[in-house]
LUMFI-554035 format. One record per residue (C-alpha): residue in three letters; y, x, z; residue number from 1. Coordinates in nm, 2 decimals. Layout:
residues N
+------+--------+--------+--------+-----+
| rest |     yy |     xx |     zz |  nr |
+------+--------+--------+--------+-----+
|  ALA |      Y |      X |      Z | NUM |
...
+------+--------+--------+--------+-----+
***
This chain:
residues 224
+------+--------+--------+--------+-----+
| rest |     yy |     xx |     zz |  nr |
+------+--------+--------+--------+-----+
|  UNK |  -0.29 |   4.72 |  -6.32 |   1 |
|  UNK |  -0.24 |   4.84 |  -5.93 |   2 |
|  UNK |  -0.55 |   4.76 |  -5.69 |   3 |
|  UNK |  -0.46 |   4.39 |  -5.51 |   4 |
|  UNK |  -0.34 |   4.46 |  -5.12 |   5 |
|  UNK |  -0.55 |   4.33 |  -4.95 |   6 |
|  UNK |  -0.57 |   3.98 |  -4.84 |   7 |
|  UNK |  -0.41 |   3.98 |  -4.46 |   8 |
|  UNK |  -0.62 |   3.84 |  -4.12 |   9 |
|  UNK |  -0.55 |   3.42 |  -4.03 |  10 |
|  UNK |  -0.40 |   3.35 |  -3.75 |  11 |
|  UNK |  -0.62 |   3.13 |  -3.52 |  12 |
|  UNK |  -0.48 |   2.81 |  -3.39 |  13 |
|  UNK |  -0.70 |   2.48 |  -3.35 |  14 |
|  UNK |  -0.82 |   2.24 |  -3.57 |  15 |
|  UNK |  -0.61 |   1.99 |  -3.49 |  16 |
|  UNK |  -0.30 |   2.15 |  -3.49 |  17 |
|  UNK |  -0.40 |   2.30 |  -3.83 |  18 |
|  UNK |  -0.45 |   1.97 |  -3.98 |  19 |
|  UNK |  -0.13 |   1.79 |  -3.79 |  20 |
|  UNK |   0.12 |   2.08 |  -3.90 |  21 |
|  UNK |  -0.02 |   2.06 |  -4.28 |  22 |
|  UNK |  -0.01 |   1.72 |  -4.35 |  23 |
|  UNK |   0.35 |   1.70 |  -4.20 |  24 |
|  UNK |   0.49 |   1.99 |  -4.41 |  25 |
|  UNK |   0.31 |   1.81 |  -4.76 |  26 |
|  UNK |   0.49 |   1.49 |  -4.65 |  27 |
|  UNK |   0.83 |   1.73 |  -4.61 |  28 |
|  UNK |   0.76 |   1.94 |  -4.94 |  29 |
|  UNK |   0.68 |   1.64 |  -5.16 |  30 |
|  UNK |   0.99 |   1.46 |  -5.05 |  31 |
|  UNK |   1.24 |   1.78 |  -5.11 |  32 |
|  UNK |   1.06 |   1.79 |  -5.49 |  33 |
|  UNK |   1.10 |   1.46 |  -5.52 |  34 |
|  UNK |   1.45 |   1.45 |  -5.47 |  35 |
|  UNK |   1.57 |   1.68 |  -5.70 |  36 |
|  UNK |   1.75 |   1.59 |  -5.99 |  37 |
|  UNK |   1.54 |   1.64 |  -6.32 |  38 |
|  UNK |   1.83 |   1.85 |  -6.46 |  39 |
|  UNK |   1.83 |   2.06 |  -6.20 |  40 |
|  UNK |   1.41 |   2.08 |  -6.19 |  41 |
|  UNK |   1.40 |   2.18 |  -6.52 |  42 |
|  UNK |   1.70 |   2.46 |  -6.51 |  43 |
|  UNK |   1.52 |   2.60 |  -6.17 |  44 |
|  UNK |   1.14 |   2.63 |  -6.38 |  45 |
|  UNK |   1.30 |   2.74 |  -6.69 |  46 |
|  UNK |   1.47 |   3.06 |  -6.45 |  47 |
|  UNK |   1.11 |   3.08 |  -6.31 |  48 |
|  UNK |   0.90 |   3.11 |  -6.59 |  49 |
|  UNK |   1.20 |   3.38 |  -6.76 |  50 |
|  UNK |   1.10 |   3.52 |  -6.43 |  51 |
|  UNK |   0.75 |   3.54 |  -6.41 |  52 |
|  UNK |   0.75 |   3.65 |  -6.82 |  53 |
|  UNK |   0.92 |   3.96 |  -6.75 |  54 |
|  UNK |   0.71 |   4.05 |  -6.47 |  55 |
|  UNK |   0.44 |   4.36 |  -6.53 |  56 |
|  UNK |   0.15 |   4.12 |  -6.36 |  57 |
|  UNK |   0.23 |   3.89 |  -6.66 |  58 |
|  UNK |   0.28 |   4.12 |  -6.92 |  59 |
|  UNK |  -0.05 |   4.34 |  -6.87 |  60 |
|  UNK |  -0.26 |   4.05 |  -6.86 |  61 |
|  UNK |  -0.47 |   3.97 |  -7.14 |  62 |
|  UNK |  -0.60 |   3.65 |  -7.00 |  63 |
|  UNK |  -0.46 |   3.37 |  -6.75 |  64 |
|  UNK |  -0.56 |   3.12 |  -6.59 |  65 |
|  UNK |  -0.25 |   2.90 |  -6.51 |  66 |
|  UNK |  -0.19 |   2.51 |  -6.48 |  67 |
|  UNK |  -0.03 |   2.19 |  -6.65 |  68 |
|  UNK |   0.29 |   2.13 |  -6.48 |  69 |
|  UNK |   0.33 |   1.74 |  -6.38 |  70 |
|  UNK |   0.52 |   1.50 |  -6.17 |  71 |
|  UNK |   0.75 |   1.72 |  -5.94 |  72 |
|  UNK |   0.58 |   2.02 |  -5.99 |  73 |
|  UNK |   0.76 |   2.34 |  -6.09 |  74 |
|  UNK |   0.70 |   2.34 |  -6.49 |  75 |
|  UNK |   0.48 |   2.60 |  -6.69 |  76 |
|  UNK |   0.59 |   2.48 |  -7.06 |  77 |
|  UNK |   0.71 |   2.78 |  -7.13 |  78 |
|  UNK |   0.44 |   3.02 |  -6.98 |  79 |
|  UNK |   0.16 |   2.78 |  -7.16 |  80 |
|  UNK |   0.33 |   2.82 |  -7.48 |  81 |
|  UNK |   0.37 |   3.23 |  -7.47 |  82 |
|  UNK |   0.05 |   3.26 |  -7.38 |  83 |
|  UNK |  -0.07 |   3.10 |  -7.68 |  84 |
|  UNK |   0.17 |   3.28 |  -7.90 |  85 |
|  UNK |   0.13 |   3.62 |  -7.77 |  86 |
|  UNK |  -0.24 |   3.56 |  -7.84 |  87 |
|  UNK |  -0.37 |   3.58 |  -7.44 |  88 |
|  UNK |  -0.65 |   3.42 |  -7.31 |  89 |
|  UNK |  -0.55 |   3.08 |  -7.17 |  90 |
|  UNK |  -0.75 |   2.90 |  -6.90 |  91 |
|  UNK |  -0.67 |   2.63 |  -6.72 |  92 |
|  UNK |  -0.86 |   2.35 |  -6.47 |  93 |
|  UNK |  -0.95 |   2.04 |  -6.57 |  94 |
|  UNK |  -1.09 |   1.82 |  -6.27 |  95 |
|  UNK |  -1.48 |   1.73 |  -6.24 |  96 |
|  UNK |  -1.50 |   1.34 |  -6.24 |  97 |
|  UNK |  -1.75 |   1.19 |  -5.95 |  98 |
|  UNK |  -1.71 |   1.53 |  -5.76 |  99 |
|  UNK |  -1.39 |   1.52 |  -5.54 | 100 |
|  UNK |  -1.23 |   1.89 |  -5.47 | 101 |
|  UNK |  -1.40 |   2.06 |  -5.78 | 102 |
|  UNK |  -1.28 |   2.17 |  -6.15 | 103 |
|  UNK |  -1.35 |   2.39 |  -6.37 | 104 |
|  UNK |  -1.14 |   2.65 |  -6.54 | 105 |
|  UNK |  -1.14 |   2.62 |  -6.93 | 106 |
|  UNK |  -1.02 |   2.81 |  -7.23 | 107 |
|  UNK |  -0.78 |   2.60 |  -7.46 | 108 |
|  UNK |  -0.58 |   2.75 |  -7.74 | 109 |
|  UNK |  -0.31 |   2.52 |  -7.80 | 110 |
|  UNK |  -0.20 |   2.15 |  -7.68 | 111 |
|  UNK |  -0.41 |   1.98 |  -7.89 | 112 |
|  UNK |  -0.64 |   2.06 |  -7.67 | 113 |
|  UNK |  -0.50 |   1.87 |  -7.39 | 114 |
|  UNK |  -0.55 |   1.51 |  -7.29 | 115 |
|  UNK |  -0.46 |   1.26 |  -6.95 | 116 |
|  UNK |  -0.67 |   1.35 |  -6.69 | 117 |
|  UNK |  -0.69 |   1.18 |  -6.32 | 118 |
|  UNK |  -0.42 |   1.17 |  -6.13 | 119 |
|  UNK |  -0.15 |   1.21 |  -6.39 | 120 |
|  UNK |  -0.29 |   1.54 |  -6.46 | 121 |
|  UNK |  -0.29 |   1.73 |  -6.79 | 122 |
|  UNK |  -0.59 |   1.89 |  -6.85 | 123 |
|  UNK |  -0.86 |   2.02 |  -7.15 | 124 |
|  UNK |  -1.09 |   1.76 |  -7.36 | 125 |
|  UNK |  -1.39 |   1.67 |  -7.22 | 126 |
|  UNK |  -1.63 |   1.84 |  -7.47 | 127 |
|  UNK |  -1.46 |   2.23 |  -7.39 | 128 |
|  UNK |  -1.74 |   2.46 |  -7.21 | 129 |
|  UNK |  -1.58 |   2.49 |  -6.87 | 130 |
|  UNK |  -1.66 |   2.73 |  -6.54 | 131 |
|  UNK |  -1.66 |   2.62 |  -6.20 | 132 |
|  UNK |  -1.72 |   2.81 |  -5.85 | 133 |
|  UNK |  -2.07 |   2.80 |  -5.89 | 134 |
|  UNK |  -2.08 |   2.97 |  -6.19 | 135 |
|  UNK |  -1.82 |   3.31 |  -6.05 | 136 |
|  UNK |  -2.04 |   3.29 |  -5.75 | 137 |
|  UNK |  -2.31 |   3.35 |  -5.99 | 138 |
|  UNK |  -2.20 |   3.62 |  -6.18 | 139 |
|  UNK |  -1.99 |   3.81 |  -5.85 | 140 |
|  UNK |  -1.66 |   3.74 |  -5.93 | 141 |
|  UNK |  -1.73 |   3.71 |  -6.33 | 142 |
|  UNK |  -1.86 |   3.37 |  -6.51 | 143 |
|  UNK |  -2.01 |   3.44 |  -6.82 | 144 |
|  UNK |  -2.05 |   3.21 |  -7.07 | 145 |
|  UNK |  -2.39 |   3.08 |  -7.11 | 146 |
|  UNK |  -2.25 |   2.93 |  -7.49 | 147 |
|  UNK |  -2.17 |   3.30 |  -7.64 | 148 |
|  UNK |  -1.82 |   3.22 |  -7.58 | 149 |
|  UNK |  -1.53 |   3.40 |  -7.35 | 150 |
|  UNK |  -1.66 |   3.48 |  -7.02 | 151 |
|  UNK |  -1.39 |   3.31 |  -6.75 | 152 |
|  UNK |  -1.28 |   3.67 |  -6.62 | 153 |
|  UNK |  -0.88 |   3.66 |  -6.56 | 154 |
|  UNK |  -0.67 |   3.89 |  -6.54 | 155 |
|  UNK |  -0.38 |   3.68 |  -6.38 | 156 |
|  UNK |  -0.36 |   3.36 |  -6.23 | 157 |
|  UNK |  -0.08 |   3.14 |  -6.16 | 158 |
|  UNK |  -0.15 |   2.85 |  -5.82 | 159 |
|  UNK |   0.09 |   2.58 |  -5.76 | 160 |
|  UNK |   0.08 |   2.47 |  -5.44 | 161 |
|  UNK |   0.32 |   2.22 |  -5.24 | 162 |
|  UNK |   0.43 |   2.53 |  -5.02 | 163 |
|  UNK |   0.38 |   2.93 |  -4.99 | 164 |
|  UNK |   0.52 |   3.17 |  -4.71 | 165 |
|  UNK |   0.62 |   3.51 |  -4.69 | 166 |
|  UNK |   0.25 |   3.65 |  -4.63 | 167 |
|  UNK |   0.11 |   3.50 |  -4.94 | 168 |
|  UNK |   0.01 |   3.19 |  -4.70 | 169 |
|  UNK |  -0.05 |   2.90 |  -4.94 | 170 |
|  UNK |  -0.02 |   2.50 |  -4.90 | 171 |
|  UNK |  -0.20 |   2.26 |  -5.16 | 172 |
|  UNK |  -0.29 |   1.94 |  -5.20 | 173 |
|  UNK |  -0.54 |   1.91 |  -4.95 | 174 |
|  UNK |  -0.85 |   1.90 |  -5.20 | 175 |
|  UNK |  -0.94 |   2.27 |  -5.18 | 176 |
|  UNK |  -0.99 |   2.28 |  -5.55 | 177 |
|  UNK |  -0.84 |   2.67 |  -5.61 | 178 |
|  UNK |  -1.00 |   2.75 |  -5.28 | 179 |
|  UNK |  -1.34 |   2.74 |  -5.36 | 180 |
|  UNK |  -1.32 |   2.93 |  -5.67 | 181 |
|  UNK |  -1.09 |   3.19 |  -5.45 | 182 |
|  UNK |  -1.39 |   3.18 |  -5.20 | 183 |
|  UNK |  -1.65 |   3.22 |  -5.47 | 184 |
|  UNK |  -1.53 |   3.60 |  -5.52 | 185 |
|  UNK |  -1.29 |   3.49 |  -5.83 | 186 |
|  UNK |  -1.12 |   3.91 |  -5.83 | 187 |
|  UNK |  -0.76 |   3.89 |  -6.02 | 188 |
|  UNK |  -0.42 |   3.93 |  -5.90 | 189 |
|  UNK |  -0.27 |   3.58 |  -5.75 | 190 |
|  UNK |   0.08 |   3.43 |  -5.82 | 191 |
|  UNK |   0.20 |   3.16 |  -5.62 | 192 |
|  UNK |   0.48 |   2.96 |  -5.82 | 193 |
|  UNK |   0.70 |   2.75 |  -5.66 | 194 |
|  UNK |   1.09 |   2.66 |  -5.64 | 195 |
|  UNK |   1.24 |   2.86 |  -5.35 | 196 |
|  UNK |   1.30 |   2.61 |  -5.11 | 197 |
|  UNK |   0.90 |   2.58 |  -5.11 | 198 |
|  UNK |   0.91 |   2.95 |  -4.95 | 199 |
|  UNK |   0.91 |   2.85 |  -4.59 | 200 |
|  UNK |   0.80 |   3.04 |  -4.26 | 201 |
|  UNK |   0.44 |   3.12 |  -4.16 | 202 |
|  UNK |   0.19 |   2.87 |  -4.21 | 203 |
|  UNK |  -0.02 |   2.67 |  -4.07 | 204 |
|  UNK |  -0.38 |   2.82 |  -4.19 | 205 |
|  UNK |  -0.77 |   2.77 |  -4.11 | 206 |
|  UNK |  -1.03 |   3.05 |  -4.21 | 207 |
|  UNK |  -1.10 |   2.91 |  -4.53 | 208 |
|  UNK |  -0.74 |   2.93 |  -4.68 | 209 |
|  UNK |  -0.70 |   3.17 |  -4.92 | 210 |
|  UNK |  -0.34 |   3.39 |  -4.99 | 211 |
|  UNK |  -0.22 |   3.52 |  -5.28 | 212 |
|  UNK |  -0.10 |   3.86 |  -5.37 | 213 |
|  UNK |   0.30 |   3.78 |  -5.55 | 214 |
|  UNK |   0.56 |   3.50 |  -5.50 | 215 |
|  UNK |   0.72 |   3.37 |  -5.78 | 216 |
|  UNK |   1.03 |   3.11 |  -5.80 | 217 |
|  UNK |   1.35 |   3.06 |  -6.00 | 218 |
|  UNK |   1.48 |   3.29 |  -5.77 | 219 |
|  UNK |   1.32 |   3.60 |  -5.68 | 220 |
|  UNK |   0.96 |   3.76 |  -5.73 | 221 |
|  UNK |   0.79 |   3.89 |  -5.45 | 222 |
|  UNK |   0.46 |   4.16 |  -5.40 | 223 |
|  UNK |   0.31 |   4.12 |  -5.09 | 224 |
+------+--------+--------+--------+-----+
***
């Protein structure tokens, strides 16, 4: 797999202005999400993921770490499901109760794995071994498992995010949950996945914000 380009300079505005322009564009994105017709939702992730499948980033990987699709979120059934059946390394987050903005990443090998989580996530049982940012700060961009188990080393990941832009500039939630494992030195090749009309002009970022390194939507796939 090609070297990651490497991750482009933030531009410096203030605090303030940061905060102001991101909350506004999460109310706009969640509202354009929101309005779609489920029909038309679940045509637009299905041309996606057929996207995203075909892609080399995808198809040399040997392990992902991806997400549950929920609410108005672009879906991932179909990724989850040939991950599992092309035999790949599966992670995915499941959120840390009592300690807002961290998860941990952990392996599951099929939905019976998967239970409700908060916030009408989701996410793996309880009892699974899971990694968090401490742990890849730890090992320098490689957690290994202190059980004997699969160390949480990806070769792909997969972010959703409420909106992207053209630099690999990305929008969550506002809980910095993917940022501090991007911070904490996690090395893989980043997908942003998103419907197209989440693709919007450059954004609003502060210093900690991390980028990713392709674009995916139902539409087009981008390297950056």
């Amino acid at each position: 797999m090609s070297e990651n380009p490497p991750v482009k300079a933030v531009r410096p505005l203030p605090p303030e202005a940061v905060a102001t322009r991101k909350q506004a564009l999460r109310e706009r994105m969640t509202r354009l999400r929101r309005e779609q017709s489920r029909h038309l939702a679940r045509e637009r992730a299905v041309a996606a993921q057929e996207k995203l499948l075909r892609a080399d980033c995808w198809r040399q990987a040997s392990s992902v770490a991806l997400y549950v699709g929920v609410k108005d979120e672009l879906g991932t059934g179909l990724l989850l499901e040939a991950a599992w059946r092309e035999g790949r390394t599966l992670w995915l987050p499941r959120v840390r109760h009592g300690q807002p903005g961290f998860m941990d990443f952990v392996a599951c090998t099929s939905r019976e794995q998967l239970r409700p989580g908060p916030f009408g996530l989701v996410e793996p049982e309880a009892d699974l071994p899971g990694f968090g940012p401490e742990d890849v700060s730890a090992g320098a961009g490689r957690a290994c498992s202190p059980t004997g188990g699969a160390a949480f080393a990806p070769s792909l990941m997969v972010l959703p995010g409420l909106a992207f832009d053209l630099e690999g500039g990305r929008l969550g939630y506002g809980g910095g949950y993917y940022d501090r494992f991007l911070q904490a030195g996690l090395e893989c090749p980043r997908v942003g996945f998103c419907f197209d009309f989440q693709l919007v002009p450059p954004l609003p970022l502060a210093p900690w914000d991390q980028r990713v390194h392709h674009l995916c939507t139902e539409e087009r796939l981008l390297c950056l």
